[in-house]
C-alpha positions as a Markdown table, in Angstrom:
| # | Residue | x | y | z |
|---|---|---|---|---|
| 1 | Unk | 84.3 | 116.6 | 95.7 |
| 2 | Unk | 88.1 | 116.7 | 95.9 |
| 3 | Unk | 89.6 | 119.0 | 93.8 |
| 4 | Unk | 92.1 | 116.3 | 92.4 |
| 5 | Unk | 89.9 | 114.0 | 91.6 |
| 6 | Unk | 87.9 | 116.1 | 89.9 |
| 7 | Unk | 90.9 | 117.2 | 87.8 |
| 8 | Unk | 91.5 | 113.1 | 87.1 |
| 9 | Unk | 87.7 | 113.0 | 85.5 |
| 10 | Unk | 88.7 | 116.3 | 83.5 |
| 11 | Unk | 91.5 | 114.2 | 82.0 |
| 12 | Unk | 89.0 | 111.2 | 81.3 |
| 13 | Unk | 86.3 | 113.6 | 79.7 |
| 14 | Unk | 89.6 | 114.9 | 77.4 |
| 15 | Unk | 90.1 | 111.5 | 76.1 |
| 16 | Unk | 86.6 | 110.3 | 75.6 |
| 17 | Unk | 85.9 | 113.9 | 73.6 |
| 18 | Unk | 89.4 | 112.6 | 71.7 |
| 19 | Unk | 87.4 | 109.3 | 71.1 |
| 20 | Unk | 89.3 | 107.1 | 73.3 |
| 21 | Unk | 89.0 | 105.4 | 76.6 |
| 22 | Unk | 87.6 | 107.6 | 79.7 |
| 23 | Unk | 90.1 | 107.5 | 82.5 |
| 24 | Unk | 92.5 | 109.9 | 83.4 |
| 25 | Unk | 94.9 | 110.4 | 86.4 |
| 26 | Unk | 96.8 | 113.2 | 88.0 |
| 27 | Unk | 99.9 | 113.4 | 90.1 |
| 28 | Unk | 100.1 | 115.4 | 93.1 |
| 29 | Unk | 103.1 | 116.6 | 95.2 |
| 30 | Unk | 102.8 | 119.3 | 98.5 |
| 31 | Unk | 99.1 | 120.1 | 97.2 |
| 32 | Unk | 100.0 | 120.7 | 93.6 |
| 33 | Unk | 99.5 | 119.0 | 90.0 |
| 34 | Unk | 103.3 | 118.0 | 89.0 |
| 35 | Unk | 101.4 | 115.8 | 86.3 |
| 36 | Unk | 98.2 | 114.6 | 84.2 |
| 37 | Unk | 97.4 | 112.4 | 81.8 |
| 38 | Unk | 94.4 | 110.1 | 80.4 |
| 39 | Unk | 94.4 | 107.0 | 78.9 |
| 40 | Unk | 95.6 | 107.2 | 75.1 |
| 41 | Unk | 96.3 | 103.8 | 73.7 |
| 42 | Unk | 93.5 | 104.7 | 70.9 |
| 43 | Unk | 94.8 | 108.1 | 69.8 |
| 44 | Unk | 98.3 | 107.2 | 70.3 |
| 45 | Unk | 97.9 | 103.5 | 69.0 |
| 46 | Unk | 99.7 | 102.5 | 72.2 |
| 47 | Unk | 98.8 | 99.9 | 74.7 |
| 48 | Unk | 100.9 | 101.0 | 77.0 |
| 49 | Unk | 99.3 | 104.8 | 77.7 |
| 50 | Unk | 97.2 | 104.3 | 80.6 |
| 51 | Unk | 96.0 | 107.3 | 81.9 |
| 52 | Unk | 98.1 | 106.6 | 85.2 |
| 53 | Unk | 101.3 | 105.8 | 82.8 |
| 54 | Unk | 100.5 | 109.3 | 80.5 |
| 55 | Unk | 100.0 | 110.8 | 84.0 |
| 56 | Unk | 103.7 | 109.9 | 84.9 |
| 57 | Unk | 105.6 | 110.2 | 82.0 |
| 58 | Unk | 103.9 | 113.7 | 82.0 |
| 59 | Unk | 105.2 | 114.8 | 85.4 |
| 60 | Unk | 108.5 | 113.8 | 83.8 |
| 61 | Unk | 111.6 | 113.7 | 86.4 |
| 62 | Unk | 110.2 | 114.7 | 89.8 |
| 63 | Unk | 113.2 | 113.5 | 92.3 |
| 64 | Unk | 111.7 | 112.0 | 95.0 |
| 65 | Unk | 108.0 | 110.3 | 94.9 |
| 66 | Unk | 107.4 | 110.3 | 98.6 |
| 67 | Unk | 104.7 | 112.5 | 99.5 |
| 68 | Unk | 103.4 | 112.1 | 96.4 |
| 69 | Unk | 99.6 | 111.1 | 96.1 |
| 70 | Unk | 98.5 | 109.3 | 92.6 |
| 71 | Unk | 94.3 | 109.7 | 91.8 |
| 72 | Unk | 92.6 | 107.8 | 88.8 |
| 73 | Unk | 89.2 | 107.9 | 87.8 |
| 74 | Unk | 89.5 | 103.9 | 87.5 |
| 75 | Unk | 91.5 | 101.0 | 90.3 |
| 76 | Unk | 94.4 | 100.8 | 88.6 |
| 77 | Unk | 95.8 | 98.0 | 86.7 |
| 78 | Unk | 98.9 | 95.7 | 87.5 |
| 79 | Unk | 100.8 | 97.4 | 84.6 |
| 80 | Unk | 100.0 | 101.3 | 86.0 |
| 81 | Unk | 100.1 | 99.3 | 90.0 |
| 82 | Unk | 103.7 | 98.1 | 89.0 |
| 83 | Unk | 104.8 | 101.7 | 88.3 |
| 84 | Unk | 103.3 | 102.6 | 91.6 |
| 85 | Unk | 104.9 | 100.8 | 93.5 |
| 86 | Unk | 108.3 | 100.9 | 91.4 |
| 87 | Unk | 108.3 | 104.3 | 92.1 |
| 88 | Unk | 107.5 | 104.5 | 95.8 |
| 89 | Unk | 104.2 | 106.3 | 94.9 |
| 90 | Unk | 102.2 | 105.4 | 98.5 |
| 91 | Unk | 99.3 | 106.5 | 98.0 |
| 92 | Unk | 96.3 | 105.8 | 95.8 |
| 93 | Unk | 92.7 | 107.3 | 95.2 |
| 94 | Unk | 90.7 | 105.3 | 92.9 |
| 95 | Unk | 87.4 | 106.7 | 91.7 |
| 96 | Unk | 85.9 | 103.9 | 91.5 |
| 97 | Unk | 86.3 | 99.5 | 91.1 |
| 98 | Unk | 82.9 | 98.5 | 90.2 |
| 99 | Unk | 83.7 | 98.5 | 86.4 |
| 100 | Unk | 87.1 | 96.8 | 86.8 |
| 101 | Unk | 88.4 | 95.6 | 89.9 |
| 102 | Unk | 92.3 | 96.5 | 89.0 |
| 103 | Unk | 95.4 | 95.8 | 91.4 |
| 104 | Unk | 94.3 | 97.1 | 94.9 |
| 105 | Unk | 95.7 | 94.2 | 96.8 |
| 106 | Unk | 99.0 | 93.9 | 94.8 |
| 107 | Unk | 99.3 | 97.9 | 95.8 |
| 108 | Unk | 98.2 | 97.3 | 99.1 |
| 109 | Unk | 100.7 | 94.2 | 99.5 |
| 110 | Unk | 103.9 | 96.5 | 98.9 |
| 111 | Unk | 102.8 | 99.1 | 101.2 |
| 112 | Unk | 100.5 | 101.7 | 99.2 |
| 113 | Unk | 97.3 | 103.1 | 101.0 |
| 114 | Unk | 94.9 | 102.1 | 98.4 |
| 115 | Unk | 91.5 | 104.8 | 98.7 |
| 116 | Unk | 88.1 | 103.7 | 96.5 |
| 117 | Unk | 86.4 | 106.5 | 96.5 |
| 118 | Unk | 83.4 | 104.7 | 94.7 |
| 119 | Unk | 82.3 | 108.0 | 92.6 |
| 120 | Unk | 79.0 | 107.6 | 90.9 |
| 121 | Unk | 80.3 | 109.6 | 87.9 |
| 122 | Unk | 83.5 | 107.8 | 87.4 |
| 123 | Unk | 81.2 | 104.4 | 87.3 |
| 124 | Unk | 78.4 | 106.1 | 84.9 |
| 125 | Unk | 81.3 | 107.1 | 82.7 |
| 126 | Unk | 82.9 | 103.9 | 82.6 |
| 127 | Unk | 79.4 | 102.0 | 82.4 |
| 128 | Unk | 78.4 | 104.0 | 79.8 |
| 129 | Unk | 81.7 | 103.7 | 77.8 |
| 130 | Unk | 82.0 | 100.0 | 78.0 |
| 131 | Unk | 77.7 | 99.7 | 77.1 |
| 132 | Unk | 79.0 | 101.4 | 73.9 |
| 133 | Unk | 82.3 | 99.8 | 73.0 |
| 134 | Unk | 83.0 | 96.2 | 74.4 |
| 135 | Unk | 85.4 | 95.2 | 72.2 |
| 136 | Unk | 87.5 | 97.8 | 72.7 |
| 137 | Unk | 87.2 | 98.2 | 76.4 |
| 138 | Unk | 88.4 | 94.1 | 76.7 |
| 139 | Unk | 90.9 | 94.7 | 74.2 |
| 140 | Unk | 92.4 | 97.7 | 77.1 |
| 141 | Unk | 91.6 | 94.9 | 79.7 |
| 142 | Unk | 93.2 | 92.5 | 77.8 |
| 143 | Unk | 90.4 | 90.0 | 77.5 |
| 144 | Unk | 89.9 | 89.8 | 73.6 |
């Protein structure tokens, strides 16, 4: 397995051992980490921390986003797609979109190579996560 997407479902098993929601992203620029994050809106009492926004807002000011190659354990959603593309990020590995279908073809329609990399582990995570807490997995989908 890649070793970036690996280091994304290190960042979701962080914030499911923090009791929270188990997805995390990381950043990478000319092979390297510049940022990681998981989702927080439990810890933080936030619904804006995705993993892919904590992700970003820990890289802090990299310049330039071309090059730059965003993974999540989870398809990301139109809110963490919007800073995608709004930052010229143009390419995407998702771990999976079995559990949640996210914002592929909004990415894809402005121009970002969208990869699902349909991971067994990022599903069981998430299957297992949402078995276990329904309410608060469609309060982060926004279907309460």
């Amino acid at each position: 397995m890649d070793k970036f997407i690996t280091a994304a479902i290190e960042e979701a098993k962080l914030g499911l051992s923090q009791k929270g929601i188990p997805i995390g992203s990381v950043l990478v620029k000319e092979g390297k980490i510049v940022g990681r994050g998981h989702n927080k809106r439990v810890q933080d009492n936030d619904s804006i921390t995705h993993a892919e926004i904590d992700c970003l807002r820990n890289a802090g000011r990299v310049g330039n986003y071309k090059g730059t190659v965003l993974y999540s354990t989870l398809m990301p959603c139109y809110l963490c797609a919007g800073a995608i593309v709004q930052f010229g990020i143009k390419k995407v590995y998702a771990g999976e979109s079995a559990t949640f279908p996210g914002a592929k073809e909004f990415m894809q329609s402005h121009g970002v190579e969208v990869i699902d990399l349909n991971l067994d582990e990022c599903k069981n995570m998430m299957t297992d996560f949402i078995e276990k807490n329904p309410e608060l997995w469609n309060e982060d989908i926004g279907e309460l």
